[in-house]
MDTraj code that builds the backbone (N, CA, C; nanometers):
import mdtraj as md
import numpy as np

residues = "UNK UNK UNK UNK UNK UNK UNK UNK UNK UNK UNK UNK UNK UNK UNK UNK UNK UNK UNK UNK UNK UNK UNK UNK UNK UNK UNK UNK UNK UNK UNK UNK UNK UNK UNK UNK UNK UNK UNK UNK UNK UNK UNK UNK UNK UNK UNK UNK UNK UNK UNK UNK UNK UNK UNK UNK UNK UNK UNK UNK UNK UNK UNK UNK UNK UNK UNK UNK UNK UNK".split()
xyz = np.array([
    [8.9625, 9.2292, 7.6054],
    [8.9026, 9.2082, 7.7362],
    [8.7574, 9.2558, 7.7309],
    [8.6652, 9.1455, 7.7968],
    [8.5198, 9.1734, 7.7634],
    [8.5287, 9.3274, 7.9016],
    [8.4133, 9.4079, 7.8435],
    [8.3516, 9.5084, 7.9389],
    [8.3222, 9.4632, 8.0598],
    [8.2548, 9.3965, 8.0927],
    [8.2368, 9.3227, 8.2672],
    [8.3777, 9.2981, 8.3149],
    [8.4806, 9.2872, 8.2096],
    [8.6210, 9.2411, 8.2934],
    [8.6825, 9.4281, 8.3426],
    [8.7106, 9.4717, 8.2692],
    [8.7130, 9.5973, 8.2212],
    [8.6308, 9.6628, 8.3592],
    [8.5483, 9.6692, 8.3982],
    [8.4503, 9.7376, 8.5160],
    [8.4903, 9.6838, 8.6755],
    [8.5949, 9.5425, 8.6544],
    [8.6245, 9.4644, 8.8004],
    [8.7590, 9.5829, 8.8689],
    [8.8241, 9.6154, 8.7917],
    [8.9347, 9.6433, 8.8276],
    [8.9778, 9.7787, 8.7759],
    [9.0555, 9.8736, 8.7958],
    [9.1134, 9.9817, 8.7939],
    [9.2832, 10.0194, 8.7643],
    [9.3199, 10.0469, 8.6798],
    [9.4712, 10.0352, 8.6525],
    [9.4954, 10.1908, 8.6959],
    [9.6041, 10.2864, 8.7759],
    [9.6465, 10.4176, 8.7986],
    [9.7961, 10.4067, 8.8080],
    [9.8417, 10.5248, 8.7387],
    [10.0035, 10.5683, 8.7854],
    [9.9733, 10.6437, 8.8840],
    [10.0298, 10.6689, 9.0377],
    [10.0338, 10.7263, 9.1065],
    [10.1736, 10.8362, 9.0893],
    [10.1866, 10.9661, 9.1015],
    [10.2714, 11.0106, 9.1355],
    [10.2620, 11.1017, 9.2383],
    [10.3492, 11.1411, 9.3603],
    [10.3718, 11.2207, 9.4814],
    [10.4462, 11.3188, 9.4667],
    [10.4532, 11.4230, 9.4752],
    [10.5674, 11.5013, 9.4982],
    [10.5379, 11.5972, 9.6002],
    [10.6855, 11.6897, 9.6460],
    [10.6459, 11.8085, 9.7317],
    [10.6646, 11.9289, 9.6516],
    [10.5394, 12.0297, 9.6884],
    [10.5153, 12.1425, 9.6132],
    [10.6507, 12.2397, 9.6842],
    [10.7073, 12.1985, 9.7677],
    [10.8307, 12.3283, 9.7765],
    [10.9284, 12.1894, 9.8370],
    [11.0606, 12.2021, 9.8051],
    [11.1573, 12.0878, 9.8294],
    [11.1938, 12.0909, 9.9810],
    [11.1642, 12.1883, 10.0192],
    [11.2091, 12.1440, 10.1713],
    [11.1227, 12.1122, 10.2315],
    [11.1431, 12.0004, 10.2753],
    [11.0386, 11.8633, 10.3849],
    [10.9515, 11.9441, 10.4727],
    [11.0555, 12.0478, 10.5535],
    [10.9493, 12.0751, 10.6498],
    [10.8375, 12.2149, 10.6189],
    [10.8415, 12.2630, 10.4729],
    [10.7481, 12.3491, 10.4258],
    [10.6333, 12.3230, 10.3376],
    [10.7064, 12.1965, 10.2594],
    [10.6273, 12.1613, 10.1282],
    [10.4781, 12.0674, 10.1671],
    [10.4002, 12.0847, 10.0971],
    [10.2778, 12.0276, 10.1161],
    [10.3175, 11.8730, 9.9632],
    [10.2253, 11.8023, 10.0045],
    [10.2681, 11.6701, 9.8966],
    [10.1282, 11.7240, 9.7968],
    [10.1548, 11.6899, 9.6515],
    [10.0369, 11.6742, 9.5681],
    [10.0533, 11.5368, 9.4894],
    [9.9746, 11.5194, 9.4345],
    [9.9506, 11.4590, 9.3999],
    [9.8523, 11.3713, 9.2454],
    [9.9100, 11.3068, 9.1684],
    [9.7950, 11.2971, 9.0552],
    [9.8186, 11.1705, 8.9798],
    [9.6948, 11.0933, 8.9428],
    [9.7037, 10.9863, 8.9309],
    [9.6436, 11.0155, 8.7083],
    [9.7091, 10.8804, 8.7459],
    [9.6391, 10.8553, 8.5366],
    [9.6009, 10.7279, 8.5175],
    [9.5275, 10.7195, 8.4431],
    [9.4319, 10.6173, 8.4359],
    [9.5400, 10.5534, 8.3362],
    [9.5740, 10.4366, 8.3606],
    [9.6342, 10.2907, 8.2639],
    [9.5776, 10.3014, 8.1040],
    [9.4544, 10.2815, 8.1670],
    [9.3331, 10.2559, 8.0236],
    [9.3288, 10.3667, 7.8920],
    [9.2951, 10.4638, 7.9792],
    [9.2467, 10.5957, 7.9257],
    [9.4091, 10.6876, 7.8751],
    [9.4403, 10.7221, 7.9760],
    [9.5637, 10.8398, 7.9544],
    [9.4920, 10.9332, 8.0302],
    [9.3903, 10.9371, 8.0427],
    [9.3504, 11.0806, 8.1290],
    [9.3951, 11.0918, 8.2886],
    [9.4250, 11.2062, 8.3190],
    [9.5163, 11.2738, 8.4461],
    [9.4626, 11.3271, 8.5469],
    [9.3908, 11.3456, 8.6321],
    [9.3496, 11.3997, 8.7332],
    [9.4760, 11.4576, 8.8156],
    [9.5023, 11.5818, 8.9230],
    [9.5510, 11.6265, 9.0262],
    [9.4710, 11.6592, 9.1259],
    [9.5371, 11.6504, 9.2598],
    [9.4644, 11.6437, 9.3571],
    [9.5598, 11.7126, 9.4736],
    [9.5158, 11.8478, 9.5172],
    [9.6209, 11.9067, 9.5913],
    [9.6378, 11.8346, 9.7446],
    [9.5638, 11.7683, 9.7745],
    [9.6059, 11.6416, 9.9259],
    [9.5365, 11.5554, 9.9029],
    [9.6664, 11.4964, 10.0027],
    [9.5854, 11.3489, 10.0212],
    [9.4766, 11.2805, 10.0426],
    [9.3714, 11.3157, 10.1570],
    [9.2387, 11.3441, 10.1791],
    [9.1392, 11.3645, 10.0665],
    [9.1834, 11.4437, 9.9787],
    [9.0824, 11.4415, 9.8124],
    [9.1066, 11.3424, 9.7586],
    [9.3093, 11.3022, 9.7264],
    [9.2939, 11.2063, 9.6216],
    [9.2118, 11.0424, 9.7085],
    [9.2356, 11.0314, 9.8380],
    [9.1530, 10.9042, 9.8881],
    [9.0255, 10.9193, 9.8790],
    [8.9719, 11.0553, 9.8623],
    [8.8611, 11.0436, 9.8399],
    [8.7547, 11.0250, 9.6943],
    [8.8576, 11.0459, 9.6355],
    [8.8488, 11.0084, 9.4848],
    [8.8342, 10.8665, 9.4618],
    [8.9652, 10.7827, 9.4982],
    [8.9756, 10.6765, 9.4965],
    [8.8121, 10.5716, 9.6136],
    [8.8112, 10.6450, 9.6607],
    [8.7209, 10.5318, 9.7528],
    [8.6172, 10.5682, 9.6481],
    [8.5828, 10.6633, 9.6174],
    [8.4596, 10.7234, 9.5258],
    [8.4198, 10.6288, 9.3842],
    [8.5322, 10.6020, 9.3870],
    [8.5844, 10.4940, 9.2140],
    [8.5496, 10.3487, 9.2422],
    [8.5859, 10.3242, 9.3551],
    [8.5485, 10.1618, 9.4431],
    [8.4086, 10.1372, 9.4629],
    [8.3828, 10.2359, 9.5095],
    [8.2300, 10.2146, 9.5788],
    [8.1328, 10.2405, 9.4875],
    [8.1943, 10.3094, 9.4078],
    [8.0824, 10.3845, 9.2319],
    [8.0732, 10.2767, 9.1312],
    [8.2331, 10.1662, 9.1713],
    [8.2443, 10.1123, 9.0415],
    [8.2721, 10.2217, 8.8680],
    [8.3129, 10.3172, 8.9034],
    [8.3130, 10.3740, 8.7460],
    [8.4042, 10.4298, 8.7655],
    [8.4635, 10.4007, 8.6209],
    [8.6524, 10.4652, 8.5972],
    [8.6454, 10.6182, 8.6194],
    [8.7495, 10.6513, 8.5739],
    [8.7443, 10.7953, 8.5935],
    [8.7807, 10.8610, 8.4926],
    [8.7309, 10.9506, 8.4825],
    [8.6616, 11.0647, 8.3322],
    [8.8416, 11.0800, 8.2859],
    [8.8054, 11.1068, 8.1377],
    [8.9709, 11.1407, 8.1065],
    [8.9951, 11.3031, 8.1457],
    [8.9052, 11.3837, 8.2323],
    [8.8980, 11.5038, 8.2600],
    [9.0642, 11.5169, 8.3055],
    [9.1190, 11.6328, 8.2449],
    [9.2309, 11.6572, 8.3497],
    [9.2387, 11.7782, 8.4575],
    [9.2634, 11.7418, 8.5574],
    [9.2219, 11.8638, 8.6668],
    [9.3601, 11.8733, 8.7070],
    [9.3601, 12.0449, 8.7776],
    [9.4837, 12.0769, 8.8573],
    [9.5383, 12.0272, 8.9500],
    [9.7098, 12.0462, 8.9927],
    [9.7129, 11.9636, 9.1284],
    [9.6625, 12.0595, 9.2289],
])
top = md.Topology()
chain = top.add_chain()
for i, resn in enumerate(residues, 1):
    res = top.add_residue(resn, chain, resSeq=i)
    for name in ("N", "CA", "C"):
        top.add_atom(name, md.element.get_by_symbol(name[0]), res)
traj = md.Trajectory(xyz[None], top)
């Protein structure tokens, strides 16, 4: 796949979970991985990881294989 194709689009595993199992205590985290890369980002709410993501749309640029905490 040429590079200009490669720069249109964005591949992520999303995963959710709750940081304590009971619904009404646990906060959700969250951390996505890049398709391409393998690299992992965490994101302790929701609000960061959308803000990540809009950040990636509007930047146009993948995201670093950095791995950060949830």
């Amino acid at each position: 796949m040429s590079p200009a194709a490669h720069a249109s689009y964005q591949i992520y595993l999303l995963r959710c979970w709750r940081s304590d199992p009971s619904p009404a205590a646990g906060a959700w985290r969250f951390s996505l991985v890049d398709a391409r890369t393998g690299g992992r980002r965490g994101f302790a709410s929701f609000d960061v990881l959308v803000a990540f993501l809009r950040e990636q749309v509007e930047t146009g640029s993948a995201s670093s294989d950095e791995e950060a905490a949830p």
